[in-house]
C-alpha positions as CSV (number, residue, x, y, z in Angstrom):
1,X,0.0,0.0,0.0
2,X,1.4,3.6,-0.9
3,X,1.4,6.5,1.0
4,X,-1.9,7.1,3.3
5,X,-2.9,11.0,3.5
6,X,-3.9,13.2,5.8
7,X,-7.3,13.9,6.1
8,X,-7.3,17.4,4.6
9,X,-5.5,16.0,1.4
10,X,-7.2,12.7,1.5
11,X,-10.6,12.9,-0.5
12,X,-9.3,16.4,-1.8
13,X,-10.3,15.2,-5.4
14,X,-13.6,13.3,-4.8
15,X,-17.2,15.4,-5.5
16,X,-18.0,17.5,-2.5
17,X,-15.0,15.8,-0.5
18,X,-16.8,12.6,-0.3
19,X,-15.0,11.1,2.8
20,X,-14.0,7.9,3.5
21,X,-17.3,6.5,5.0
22,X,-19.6,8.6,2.8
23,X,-17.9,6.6,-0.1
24,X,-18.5,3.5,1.2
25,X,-22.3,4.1,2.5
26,X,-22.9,5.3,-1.0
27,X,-21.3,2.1,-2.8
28,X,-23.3,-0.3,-0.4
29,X,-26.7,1.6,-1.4
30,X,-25.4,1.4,-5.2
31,X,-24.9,-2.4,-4.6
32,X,-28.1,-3.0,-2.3
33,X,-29.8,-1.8,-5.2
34,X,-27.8,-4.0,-7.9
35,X,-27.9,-7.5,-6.2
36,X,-30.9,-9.0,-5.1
37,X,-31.6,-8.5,-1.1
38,X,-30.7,-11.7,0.3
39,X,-27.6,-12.1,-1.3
40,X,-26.6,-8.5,-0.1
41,X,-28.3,-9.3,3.7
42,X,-25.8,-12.4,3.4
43,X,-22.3,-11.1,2.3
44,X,-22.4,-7.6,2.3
45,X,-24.9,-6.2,5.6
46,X,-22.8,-8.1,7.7
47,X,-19.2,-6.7,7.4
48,X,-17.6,-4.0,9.2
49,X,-16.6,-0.5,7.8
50,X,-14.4,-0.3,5.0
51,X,-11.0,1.6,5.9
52,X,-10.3,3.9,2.7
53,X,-7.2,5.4,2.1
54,X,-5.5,6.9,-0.7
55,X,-2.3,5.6,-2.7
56,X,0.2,7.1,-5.0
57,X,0.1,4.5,-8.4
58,X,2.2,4.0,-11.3
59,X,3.0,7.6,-13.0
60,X,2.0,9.6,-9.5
61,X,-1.4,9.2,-10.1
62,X,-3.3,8.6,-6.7
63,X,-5.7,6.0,-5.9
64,X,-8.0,5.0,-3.6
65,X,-7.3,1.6,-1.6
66,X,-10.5,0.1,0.2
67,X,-9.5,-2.4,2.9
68,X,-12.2,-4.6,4.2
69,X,-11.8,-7.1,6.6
70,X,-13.8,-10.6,6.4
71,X,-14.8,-12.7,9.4
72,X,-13.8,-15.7,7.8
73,X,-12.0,-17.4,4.6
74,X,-15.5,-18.2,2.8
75,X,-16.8,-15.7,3.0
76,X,-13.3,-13.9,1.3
77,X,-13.5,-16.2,-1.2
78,X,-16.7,-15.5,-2.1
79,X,-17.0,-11.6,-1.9
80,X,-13.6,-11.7,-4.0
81,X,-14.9,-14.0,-6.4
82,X,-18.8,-12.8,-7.2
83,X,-18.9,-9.0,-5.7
84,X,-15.1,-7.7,-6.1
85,X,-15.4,-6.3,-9.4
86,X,-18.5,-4.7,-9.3
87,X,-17.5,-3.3,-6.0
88,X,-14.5,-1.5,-7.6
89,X,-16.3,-0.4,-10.4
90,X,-18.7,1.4,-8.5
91,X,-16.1,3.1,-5.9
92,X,-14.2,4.2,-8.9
93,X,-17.3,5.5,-10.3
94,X,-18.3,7.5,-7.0
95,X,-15.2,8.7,-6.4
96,X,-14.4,9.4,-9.8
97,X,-10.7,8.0,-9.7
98,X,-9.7,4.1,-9.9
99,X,-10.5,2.1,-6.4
100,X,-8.6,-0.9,-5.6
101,X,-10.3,-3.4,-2.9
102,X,-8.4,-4.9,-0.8
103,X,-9.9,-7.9,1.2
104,X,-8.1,-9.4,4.4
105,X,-9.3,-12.1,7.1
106,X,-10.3,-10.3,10.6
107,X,-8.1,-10.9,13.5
108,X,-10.5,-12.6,16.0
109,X,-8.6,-11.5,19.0
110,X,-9.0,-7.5,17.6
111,X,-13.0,-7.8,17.2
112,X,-15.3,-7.3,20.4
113,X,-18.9,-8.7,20.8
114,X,-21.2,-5.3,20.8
115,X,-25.3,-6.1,20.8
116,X,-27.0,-6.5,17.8
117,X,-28.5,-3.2,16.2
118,X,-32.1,-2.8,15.7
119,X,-33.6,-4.1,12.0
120,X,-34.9,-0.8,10.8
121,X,-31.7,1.0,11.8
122,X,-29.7,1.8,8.8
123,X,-27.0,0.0,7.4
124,X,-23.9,0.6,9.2
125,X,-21.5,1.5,6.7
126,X,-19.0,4.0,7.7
127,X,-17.0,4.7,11.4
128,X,-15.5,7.9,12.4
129,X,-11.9,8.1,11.2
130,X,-9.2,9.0,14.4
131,X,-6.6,11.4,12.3
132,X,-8.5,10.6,9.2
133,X,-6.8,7.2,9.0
134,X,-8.1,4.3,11.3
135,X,-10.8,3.5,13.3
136,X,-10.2,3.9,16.9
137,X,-13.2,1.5,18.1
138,X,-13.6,-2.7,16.6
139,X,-16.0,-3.2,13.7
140,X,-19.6,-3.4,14.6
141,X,-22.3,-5.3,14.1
142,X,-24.1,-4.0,11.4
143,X,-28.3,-3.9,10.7
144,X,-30.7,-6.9,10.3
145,X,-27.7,-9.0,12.3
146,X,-28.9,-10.9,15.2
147,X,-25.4,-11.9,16.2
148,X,-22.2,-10.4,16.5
149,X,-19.7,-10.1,13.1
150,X,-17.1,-12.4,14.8
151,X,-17.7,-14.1,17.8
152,X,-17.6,-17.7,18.9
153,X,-21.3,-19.2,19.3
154,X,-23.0,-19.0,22.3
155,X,-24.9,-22.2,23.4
156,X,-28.0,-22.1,25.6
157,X,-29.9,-24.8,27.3
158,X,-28.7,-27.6,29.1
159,X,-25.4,-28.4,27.3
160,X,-24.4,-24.5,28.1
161,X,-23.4,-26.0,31.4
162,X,-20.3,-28.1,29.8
163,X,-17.7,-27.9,27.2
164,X,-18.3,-27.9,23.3
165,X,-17.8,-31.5,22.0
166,X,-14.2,-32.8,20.9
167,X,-13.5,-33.1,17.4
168,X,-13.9,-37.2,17.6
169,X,-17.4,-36.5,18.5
170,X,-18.3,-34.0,15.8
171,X,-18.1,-37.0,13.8
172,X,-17.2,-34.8,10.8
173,X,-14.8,-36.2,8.3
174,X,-11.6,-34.1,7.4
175,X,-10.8,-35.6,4.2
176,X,-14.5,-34.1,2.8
177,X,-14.1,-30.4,2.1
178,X,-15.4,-28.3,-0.8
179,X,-11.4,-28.2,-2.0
180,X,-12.0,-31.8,-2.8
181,X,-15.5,-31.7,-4.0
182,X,-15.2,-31.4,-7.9
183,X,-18.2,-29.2,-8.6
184,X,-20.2,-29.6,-11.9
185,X,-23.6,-28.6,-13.4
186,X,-25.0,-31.7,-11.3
187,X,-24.4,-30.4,-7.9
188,X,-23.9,-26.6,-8.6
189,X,-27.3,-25.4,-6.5
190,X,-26.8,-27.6,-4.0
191,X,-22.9,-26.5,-3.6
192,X,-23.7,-23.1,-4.1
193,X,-26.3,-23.1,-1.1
194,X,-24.0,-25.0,0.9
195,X,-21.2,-22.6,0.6
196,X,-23.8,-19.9,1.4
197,X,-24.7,-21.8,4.9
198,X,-20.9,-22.3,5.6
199,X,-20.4,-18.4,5.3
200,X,-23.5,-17.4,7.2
201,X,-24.7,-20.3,9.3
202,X,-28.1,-19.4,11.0
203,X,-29.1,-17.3,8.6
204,X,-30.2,-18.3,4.9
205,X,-31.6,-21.8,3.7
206,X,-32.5,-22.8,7.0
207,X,-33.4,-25.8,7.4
208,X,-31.0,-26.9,3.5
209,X,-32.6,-30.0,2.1
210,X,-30.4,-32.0,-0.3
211,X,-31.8,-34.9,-2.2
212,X,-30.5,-37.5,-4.8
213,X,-30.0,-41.3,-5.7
214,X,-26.9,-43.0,-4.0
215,X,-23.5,-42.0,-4.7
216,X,-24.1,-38.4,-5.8
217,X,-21.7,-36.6,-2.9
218,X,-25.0,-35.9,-0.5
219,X,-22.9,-36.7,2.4
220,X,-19.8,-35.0,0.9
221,X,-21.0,-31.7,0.9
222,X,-22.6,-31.7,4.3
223,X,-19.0,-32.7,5.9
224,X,-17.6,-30.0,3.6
225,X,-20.2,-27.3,5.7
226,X,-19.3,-28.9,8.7
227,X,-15.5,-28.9,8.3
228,X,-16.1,-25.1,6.7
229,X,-17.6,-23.8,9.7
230,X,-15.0,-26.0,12.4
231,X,-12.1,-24.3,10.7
232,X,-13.3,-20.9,11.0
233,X,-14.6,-21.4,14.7
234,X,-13.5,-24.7,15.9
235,X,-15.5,-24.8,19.2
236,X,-18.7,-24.5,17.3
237,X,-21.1,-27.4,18.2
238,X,-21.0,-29.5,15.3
239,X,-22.7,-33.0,14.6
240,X,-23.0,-35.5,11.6
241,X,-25.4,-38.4,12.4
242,X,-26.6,-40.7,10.0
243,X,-30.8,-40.7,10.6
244,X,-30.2,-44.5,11.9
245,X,-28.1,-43.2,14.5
246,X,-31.1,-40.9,15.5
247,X,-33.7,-43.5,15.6
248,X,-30.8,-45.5,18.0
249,X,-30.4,-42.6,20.2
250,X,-34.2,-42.1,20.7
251,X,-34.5,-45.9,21.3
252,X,-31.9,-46.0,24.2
253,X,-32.9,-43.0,25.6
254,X,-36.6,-44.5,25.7
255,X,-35.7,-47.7,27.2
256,X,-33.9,-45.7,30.2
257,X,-36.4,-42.8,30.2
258,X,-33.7,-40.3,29.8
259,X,-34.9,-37.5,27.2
260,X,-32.9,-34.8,28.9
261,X,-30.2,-36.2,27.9
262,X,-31.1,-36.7,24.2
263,X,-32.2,-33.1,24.5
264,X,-29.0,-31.7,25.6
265,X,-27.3,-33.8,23.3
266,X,-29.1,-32.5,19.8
267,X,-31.1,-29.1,21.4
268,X,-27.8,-27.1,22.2
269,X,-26.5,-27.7,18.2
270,X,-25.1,-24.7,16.2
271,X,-24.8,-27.3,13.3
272,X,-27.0,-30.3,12.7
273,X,-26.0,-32.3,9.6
274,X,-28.5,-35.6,9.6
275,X,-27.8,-38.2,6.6
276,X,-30.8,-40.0,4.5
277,X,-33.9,-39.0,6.4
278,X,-36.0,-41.5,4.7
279,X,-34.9,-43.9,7.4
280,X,-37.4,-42.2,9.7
281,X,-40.2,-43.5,8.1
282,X,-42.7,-44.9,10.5
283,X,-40.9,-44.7,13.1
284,X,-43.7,-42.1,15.3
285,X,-41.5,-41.4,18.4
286,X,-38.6,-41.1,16.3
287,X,-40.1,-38.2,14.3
288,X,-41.8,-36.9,17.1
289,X,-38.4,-36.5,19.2
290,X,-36.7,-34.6,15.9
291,X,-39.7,-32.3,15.8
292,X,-38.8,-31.1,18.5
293,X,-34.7,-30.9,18.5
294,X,-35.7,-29.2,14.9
295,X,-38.1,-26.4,16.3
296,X,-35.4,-26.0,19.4
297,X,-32.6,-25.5,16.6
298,X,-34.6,-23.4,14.4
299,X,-35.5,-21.1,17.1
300,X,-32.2,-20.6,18.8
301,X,-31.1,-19.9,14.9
302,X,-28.9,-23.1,14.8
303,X,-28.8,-24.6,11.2
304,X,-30.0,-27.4,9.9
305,X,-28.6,-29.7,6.9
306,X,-30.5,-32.9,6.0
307,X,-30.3,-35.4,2.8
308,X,-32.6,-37.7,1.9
309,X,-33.1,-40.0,-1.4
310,X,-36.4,-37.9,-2.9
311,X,-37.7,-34.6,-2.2
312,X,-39.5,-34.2,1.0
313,X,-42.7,-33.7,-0.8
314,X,-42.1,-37.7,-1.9
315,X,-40.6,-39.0,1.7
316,X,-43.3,-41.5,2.4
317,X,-45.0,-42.6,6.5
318,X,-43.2,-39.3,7.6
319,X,-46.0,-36.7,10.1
320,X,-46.8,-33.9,7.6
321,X,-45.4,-31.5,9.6
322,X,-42.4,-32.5,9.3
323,X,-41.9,-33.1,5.9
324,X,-43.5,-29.1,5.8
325,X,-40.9,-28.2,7.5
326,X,-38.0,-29.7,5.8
327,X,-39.7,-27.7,2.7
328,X,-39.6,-24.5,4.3
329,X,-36.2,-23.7,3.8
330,X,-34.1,-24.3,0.8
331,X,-34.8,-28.1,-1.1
332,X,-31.8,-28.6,-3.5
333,X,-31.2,-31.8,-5.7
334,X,-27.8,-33.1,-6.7
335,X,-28.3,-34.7,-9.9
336,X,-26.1,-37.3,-11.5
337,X,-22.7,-36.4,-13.3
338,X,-22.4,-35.3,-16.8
339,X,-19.8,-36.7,-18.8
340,X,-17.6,-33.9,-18.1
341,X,-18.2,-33.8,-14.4
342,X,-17.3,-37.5,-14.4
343,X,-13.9,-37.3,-16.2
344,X,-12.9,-34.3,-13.6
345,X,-13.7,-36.6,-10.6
346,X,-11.6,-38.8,-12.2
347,X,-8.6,-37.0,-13.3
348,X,-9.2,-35.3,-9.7
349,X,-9.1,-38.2,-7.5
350,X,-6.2,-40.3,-9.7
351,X,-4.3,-37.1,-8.8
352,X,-5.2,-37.6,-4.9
353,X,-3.5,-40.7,-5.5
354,X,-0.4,-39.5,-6.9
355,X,-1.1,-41.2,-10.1
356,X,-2.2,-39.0,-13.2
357,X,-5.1,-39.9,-15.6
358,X,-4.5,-39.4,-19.0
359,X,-7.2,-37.7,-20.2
360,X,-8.7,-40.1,-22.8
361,X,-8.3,-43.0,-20.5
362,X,-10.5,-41.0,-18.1
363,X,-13.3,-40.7,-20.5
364,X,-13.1,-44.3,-21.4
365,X,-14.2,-44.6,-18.1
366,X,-16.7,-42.0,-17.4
367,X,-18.2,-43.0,-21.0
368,X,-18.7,-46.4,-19.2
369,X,-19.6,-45.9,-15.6
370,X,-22.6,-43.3,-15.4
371,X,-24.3,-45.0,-12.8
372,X,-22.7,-42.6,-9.6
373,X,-19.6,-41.1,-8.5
374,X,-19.4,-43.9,-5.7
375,X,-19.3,-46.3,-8.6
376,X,-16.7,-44.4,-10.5
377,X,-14.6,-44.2,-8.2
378,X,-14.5,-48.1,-7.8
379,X,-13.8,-48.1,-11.4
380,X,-10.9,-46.1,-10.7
381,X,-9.6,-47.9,-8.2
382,X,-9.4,-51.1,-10.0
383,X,-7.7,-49.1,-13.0
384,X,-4.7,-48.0,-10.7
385,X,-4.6,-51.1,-8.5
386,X,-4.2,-53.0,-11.9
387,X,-1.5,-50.8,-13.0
388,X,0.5,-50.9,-10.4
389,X,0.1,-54.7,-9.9
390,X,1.6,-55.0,-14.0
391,X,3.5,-52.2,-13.7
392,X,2.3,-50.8,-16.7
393,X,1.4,-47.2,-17.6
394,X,-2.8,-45.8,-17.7
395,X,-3.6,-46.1,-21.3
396,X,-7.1,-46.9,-22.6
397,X,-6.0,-50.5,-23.3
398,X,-5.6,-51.1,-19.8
399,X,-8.9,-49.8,-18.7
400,X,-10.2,-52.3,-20.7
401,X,-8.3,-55.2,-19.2
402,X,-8.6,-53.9,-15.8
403,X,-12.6,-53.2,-15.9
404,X,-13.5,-56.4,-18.1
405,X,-15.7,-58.0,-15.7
406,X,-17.8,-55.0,-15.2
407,X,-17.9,-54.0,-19.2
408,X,-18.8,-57.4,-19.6
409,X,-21.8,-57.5,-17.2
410,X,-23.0,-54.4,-18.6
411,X,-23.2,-55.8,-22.8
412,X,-24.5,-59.0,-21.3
413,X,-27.3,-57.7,-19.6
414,X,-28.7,-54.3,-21.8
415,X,-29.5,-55.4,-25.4
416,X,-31.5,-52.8,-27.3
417,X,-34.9,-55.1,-27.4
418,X,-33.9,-54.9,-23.2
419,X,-34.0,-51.0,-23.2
420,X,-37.1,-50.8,-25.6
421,X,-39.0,-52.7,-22.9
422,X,-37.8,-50.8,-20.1
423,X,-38.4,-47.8,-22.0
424,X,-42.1,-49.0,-23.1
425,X,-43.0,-49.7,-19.4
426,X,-41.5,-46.4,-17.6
427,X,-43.9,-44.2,-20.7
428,X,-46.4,-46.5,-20.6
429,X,-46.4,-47.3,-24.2
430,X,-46.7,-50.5,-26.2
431,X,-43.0,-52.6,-27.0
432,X,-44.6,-52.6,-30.9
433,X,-44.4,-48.9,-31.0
434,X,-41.1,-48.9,-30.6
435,X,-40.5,-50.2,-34.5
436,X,-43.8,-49.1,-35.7
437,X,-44.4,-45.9,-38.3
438,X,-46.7,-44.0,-35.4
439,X,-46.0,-40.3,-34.9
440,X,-47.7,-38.9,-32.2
441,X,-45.0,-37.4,-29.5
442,X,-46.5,-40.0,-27.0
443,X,-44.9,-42.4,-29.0
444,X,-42.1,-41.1,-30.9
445,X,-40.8,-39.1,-27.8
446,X,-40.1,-42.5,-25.8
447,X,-38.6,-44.1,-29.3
448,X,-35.7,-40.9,-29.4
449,X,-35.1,-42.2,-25.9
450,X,-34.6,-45.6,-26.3
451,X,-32.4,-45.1,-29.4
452,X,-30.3,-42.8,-27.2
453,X,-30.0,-45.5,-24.7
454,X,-29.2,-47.7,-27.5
455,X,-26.5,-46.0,-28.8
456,X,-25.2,-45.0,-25.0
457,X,-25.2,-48.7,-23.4
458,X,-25.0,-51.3,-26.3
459,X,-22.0,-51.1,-28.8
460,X,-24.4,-51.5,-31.5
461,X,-23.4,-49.0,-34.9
462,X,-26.5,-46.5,-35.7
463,X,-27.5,-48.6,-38.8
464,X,-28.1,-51.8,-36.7
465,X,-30.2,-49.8,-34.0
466,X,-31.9,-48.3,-36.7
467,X,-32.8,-51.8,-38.1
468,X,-34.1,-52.8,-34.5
469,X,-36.8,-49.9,-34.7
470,X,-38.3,-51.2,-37.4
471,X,-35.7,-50.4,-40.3
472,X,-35.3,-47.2,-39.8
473,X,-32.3,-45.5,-41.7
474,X,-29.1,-44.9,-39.8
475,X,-29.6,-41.2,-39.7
476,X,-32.9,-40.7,-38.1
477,X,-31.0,-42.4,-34.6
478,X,-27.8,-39.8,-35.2
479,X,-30.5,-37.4,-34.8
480,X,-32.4,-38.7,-32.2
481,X,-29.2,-39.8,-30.7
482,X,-28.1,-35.7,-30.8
483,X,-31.6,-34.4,-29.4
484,X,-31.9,-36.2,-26.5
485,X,-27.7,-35.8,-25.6
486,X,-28.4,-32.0,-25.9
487,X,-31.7,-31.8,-24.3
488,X,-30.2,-34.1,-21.3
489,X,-27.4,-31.0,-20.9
490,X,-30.1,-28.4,-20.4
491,X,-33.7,-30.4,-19.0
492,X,-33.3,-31.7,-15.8
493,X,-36.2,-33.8,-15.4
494,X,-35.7,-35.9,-18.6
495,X,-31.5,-36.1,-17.0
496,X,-33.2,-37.5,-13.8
497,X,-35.5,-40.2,-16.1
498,X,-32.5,-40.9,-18.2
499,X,-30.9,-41.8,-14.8
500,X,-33.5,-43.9,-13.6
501,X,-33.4,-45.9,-17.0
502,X,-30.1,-46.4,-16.8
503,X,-29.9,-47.5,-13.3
504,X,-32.8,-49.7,-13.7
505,X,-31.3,-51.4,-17.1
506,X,-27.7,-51.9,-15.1
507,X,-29.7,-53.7,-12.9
């Protein structure tokens, strides 16, 4: 940072000498009115004062540098990586000179805990500068903020009387972080509300609903929230329970009539992260004991993360309010890889392993196992177990030898008369309309389907698929072969029926 002023020469060339704070409160209202409320309520409300100063720049021009101090690295990330720009431009803008941003973690041990200010208060945007440089009191807590900018949480109830949980207990695993999440079109909502709870826990998408088939990185990305928010206050009170370690907690507790304890145990939570929910299912006291550690989070503005295999509109012998409630916050799905998404994972977790993955080889693979990105990785580990047992290099070849067994399985069982029956039975359509001449998009819809399938999961040439729909010329499959590959990029209910299919036909 160059040279900061005095006050008198500070602003001197700004309109009306706009000081430090004015510029700031002007750029948030420029923003606030930009950006859509929540997501400036979320990242932007919640900071503390901007410290502006001025700096000489290349040629002894002066600029303006705007420090800003972040309560945590996710939040940094974030502000840098989708607000930054815009933020400069309009500083510049106001100020009528260039405005660099600089952004910087907050020392915890520099920032006091000060009551939250009333929600119709404006927003506190600016401090009164000591000497026109610094501010001589800690950042505040600023409008709409029920908790202080950067304090440790403050449990209540029962469990207030002991110490936060250990790290064994958190039951958290280190090794699942959102650095080693490999994010794609399939789970970008879902990581993009997650990253939003990890920044601002309490706040947004509360209660965050995640749903998928198996193998989709459900569980990944709630450990990734939970080691987000450990690492930026580590005596946070964290848990990850799979739902049948609920239903085991309520049973014990039962049998010794001891629901205190359970209560302490779940009601005094900052951060509840509960795996495949579905397993509650008529289970009454069950659900009726996590209606109540819900409404006791909820209301002491603890967060909530859940996953479950369908929506919770779908969840089946679960008390309507519950699944009402899981609905009222944020319900996200995480849909199944792309082709693309697949061959990151893959060249992403071979590097894990110190072995890379030649490109081609890892779309060999991801070409072959669409199923999940559990079951890709198994595919992968048999590729680098093989080639280190041979001791020969990662080329497609190899692939082939090393996943033989499970290629082999997968031509045995899906023919294309196989997927026209499948096909036939999920649209409710006759098998004979798959090689008839009817038109209607009842019909012909379902037939662009199955061809795709053909074409993915059979190593059938377009000709000989086109003779199995009832002679049809090589050409009309290329092009249904084309729609439905595009339309799966961009539609995601037929990607989730094109899953289903698949899943069903691999048995």
């Amino acid at each position: 940072m160059g040279t900061i002023w005095p006050l008198k020469n500070k602003f001197s060339t700004m309109s009306a000498e706009m000081s430090g704070a004015e510029l700031w409160q002007r750029g948030c209202e420029r923003l606030a009115a930009e950006i859509p409320e929540q997501q400036f309520n979320t990242w932007i409300r919640p900071l503390p004062p901007a410290d502006v100063a001025e700096a000489a720049g290349q040629g002894g021009e002066h600029g303006l540098v705007v420090s800003l101090r972040v309560p945590n690295r996710f939040k940094l990330d974030w502000i840098r990586n989708q607000y930054a720009g815009r933020i400069e431009s309009i500083l510049s803008e106001l100020a009528g000179r260039p405005a660099r941003l600089e952004l910087a973690l907050a020392q915890r041990e520099a920032v006091g805990r000060v009551p939250a200010l009333p929600s119709n208060q404006p927003i506190a945007v600016g401090q009164v500068l000591h000497n026109g440089l610094r501010p001589v009191s800690p950042p505040v807590a600023v409008a709409g903020s029920e908790k202080p900018a950067v304090t440790s949480p403050q449990p209540s109830g029962p469990a207030a009387l002991g110490p936060p949980p250990s790290a064994s207990r958190h039951r958290i695993n280190p090794a699942l972080t959102f650095d080693t999440l490999v994010p794609g079109r399939a789970n970008q909502m879902a990581r993009t509300a997650a990253l939003h709870v990890a920044g601002a826990p309490g706040q947004m998408y509360n209660p965050l609903f995640i749903y998928g088939g198996v193998g989709l990185g459900k569980t990944h990305l709630i450990h990734a929230v939970g080691n987000a928010l450990l690492k930026d206050k580590p005596d946070a009170r964290v848990l990850y329970l799979h739902a049948e370690q609920f239903i085991s907690d309520v049973v014990k507790n039962y049998q010794r009539k001891t629901f205190d304890e359970l209560k302490a145990k779940y009601h005094s939570l900052d951060l509840l992260l509960i795996d495949d929910v579905q397993f509650f299912a008529g289970k009454d006291r069950t659900q009726e004991e996590f209606f109540n550690a819900f409404e006791a989070l909820l209301a002491k503005r603890a967060h909530i993360i859940m996953t479950s295999d369908t929506y919770p509109k779908g969840l089946v012998d679960i008390d309507e309010r519950l699944t009402s409630r899981f609905d009222a916050g944020l319900t996200v799905a995480i849909e199944p890889p792309e082709l693309e998404m697949r061959v990151a994972i893959l060249i992403k977790k071979a590097e894990a392993e110190a072995t890379p993955m030649p490109e081609d080889v890892a779309f060999f693979i991801a070409k072959n196992v669409r199923a999940n990105v559990r079951e890709l990785e198994g595919a992968l580990r048999k590729v680098l177990a093989y080639s280190r047992f041979s001791h020969k290099e990662i080329n497609i070849q190899l692939a082939r030898e090393a996943l033989k067994d499970l290629l082999s399985i997968q031509n045995r069982q899906i023919s294309v008369e196989n997927i026209q029956k499948t096909v036939a039975d999920f649209y409710k359509i006759k098998v004979a309309d798959m090689y008839s001449k009817k038109r209607p998009a009842s019909i012909a819809r379902p037939r662009q389907i199955a061809m795709y399938l053909a074409k993915e999961l059979t190593q059938k040439s377009l000709p000989e698929i086109g003779e199995l729909f009832g002679g049809r010329d090589h050409t009309t499959v290329l092009h249904a072969v084309r729609k439905i590959g595009g339309e799966r990029q961009k539609n995601t209910e037929l990607n989730q029926q094109l899953h289903v299919l698949e899943q069903t036909l691999k048995g």
